[in-house]
C-alpha positions as CSV (number, residue, x, y, z in Angstrom):
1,X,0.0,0.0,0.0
2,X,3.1,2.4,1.0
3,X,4.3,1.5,-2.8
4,X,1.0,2.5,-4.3
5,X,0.8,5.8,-2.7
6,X,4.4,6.6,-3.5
7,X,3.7,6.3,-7.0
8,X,0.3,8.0,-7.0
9,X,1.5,11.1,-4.8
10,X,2.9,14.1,-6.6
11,X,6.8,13.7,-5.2
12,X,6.5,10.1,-6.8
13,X,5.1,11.4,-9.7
14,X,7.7,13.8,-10.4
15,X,10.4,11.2,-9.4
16,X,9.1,9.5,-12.7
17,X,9.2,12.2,-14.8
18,X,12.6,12.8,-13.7
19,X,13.8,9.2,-14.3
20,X,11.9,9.1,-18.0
21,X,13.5,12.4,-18.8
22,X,16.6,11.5,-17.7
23,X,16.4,8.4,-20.0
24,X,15.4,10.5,-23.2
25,X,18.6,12.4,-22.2
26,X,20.9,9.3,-22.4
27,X,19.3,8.3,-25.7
28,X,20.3,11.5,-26.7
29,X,23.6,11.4,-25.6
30,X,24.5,8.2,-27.3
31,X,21.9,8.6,-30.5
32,X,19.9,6.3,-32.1
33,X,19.3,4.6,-35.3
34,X,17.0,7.6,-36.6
35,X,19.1,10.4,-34.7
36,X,22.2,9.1,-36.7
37,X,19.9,9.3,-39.8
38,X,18.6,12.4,-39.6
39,X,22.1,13.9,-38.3
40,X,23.6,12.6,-41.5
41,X,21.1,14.3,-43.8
42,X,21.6,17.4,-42.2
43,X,24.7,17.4,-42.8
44,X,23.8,16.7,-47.0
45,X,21.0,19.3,-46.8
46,X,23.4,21.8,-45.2
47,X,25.7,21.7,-47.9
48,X,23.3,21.8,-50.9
49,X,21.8,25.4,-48.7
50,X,25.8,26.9,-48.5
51,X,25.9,26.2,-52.2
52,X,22.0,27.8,-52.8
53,X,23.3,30.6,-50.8
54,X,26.2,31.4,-52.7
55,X,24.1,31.3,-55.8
56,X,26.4,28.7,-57.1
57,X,25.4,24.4,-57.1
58,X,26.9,22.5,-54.9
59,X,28.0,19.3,-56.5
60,X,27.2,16.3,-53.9
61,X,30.1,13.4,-53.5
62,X,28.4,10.4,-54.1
63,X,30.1,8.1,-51.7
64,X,28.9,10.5,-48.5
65,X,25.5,10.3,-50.1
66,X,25.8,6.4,-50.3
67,X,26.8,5.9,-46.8
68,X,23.9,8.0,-45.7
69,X,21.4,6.1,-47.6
70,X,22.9,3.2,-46.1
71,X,21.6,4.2,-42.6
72,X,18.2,4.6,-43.7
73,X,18.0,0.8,-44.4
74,X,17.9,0.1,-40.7
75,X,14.0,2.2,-40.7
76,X,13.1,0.0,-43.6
77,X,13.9,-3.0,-41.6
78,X,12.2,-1.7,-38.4
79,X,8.7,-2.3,-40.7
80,X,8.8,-5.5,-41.6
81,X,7.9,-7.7,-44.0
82,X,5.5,-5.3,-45.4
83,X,7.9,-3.0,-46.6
84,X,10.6,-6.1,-47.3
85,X,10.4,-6.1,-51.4
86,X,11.2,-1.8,-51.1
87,X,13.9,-2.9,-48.8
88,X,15.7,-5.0,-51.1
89,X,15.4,-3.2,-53.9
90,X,16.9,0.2,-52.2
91,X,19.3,-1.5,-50.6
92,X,20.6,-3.2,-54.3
93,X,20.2,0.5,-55.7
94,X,22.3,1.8,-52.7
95,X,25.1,-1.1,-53.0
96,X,25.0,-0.7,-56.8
97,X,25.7,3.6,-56.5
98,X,28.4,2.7,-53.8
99,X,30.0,0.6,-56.3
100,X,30.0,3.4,-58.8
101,X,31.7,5.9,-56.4
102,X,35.2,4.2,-57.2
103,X,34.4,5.5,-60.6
104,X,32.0,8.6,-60.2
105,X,33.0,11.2,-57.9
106,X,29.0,13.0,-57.5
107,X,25.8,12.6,-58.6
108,X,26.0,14.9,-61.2
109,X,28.7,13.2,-62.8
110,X,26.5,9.7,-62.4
111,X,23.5,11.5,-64.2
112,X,25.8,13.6,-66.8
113,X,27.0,10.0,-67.8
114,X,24.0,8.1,-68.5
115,X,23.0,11.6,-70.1
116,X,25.8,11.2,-72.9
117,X,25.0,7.6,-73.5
118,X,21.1,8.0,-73.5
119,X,21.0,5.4,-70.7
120,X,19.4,7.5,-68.1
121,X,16.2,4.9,-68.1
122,X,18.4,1.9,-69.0
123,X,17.5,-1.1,-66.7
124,X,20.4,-1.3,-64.1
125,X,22.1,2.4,-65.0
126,X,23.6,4.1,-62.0
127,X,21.0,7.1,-62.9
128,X,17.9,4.8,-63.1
129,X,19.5,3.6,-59.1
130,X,19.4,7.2,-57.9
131,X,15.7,7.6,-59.2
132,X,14.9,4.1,-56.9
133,X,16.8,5.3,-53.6
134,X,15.4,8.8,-54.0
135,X,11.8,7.3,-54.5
136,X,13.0,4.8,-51.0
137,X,13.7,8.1,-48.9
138,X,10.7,10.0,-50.1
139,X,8.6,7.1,-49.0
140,X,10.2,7.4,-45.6
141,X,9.7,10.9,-45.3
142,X,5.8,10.4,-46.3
143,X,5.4,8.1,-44.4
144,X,6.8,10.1,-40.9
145,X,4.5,13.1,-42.1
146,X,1.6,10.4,-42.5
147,X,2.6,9.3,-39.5
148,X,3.0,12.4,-37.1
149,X,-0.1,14.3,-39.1
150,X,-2.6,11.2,-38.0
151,X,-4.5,11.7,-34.1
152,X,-4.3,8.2,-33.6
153,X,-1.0,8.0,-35.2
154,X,-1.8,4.8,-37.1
155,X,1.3,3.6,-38.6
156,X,-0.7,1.0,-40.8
157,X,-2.9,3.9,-42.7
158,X,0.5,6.1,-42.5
159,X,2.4,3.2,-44.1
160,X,0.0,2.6,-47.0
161,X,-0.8,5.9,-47.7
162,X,2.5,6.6,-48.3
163,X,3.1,3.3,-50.7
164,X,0.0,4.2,-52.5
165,X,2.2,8.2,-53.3
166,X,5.1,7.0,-53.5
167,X,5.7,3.6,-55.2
168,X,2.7,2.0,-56.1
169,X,2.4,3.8,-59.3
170,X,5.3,2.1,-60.4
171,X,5.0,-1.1,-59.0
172,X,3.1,-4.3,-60.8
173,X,-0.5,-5.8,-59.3
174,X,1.7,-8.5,-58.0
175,X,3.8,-6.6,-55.9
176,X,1.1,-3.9,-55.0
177,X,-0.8,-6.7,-53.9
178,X,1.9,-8.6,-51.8
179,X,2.4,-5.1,-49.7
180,X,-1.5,-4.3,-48.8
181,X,-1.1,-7.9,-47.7
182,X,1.8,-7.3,-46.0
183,X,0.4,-4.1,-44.1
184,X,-1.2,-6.1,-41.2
185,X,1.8,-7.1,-40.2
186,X,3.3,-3.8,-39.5
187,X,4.6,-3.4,-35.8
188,X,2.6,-1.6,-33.8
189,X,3.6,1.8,-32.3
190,X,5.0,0.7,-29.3
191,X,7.1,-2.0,-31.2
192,X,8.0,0.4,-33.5
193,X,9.8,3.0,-30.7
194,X,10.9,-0.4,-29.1
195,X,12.3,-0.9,-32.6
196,X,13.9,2.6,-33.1
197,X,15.1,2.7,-29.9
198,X,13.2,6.0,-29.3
199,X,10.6,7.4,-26.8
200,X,7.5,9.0,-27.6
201,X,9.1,12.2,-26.3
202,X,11.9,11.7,-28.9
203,X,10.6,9.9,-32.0
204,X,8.4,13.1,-33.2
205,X,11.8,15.6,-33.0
206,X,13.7,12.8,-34.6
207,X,10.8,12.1,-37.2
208,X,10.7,16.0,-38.3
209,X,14.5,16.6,-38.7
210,X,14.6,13.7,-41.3
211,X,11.6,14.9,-43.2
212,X,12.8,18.9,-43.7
213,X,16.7,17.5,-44.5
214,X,15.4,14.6,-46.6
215,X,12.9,17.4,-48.5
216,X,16.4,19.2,-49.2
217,X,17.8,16.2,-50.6
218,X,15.3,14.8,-52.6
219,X,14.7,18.2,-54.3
220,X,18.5,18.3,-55.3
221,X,18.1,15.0,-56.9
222,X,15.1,16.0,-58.7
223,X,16.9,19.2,-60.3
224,X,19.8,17.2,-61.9
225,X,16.8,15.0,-63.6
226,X,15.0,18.6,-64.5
227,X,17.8,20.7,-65.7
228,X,18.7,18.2,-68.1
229,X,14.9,17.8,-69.1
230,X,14.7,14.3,-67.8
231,X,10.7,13.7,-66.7
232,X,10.2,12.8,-63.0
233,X,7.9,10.7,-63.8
234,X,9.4,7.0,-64.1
């Protein structure tokens, strides 16, 4: 009974929050899976604002970009199987550009090359890969905004919603209907913090600096399609 009233009096109470904050603190300290994410687009979207600023265009390294991406495999593995056919194929699009960074210093050079040789939409071209990991972290991204925007913050109406933008267009009835499928098997929210590694007083912060850095990159990527008057639509 002394136990119960300790934790229901208001010295107990704020003992708790203490402890809890105290724990988002240390998470903090030593980051997470998504803190490392979003910390590592930052640092891209920084770059590409100091060369907007300047009025000049910064040219992104490719390899920097690649190892970034790379992080962002660990969310797509937090969701399951659902989400396991976009897993593999970003992750093959990721490998594939890292590959190409012995031989391509940026993105722009990637894109100018498949320019020359018409081989932008080529099945297996580094340029065609850059369209397929920029369409993986867009779906992230729409899916945190999904995601944060919902009251009950349903990540299974978040997660299709943003499959249905994103990818679906592009994707066969086969594999369209392998994900709906696969969308009842999502974790739920809990599991999904558990998964993350986050706390509900940490995800959201986490959540948001990925989707305004990702925004950055993902328009950069676009513009070296556009100024070169490739359509976005493929």
């Amino acid at each position: 009974m002394a136990l119960l009233t300790y934790f229901t009096s208001n010295k107990g109470r704020e003992k708790i929050r203490k402890m809890n904050n105290a724990d988002d603190d240390d998470k903090d300290a030593k980051g997470t899976p998504l803190a490392s994410i979003a910390k590592a687009f930052e640092e891209i979207a920084d770059l590409i604002k100091k060369g907007n600023k300047s009025e000049g265009s910064v040219d992104l390294r490719l390899k920097p970009f690649c190892e970034a991406c790379t992080l962002v495999s660990v969310l797509f593995g937090c969701l399951g199987i659902a989400f396991r056919f976009a897993e593999m194929e970003y992750t093959s699009k990721v490998r594939d550009l890292l590959d190409a960074s012995k031989q391509f210093t940026t993105l722009r050079s990637v894109v100018d090359f498949d320019f020359r040789n018409k081989t932008v939409k080529s099945p297996g071209s580094h340029t065609r890969n850059l369209r397929r990991v920029r369409q993986g972290l867009d779906l992230i991204k729409e899916l945190f905004q999904n995601f944060l925007s919902d009251e009950n913050h349903s990540l299974k109406k978040a997660a299709t919603q943003a499959y249905q933008q994103v990818c679906a267009p592009y994707h066969t009835w086969a594999v369209r209907a392998a994900v709906s499928a696969g969308m009842c098997t999502l974790p739920t929210r809990e599991q999904l913090l558990l998964n993350l590694n986050e706390t509900e007083n940490t995800v959201e912060k986490e959540m948001r600096r990925y989707i305004k850095a990702s925004h950055e990159v993902i328009k950069y990527i676009d513009n070296l399609y556009i100024s070169r008057n490739i359509e976005l639509d493929w």
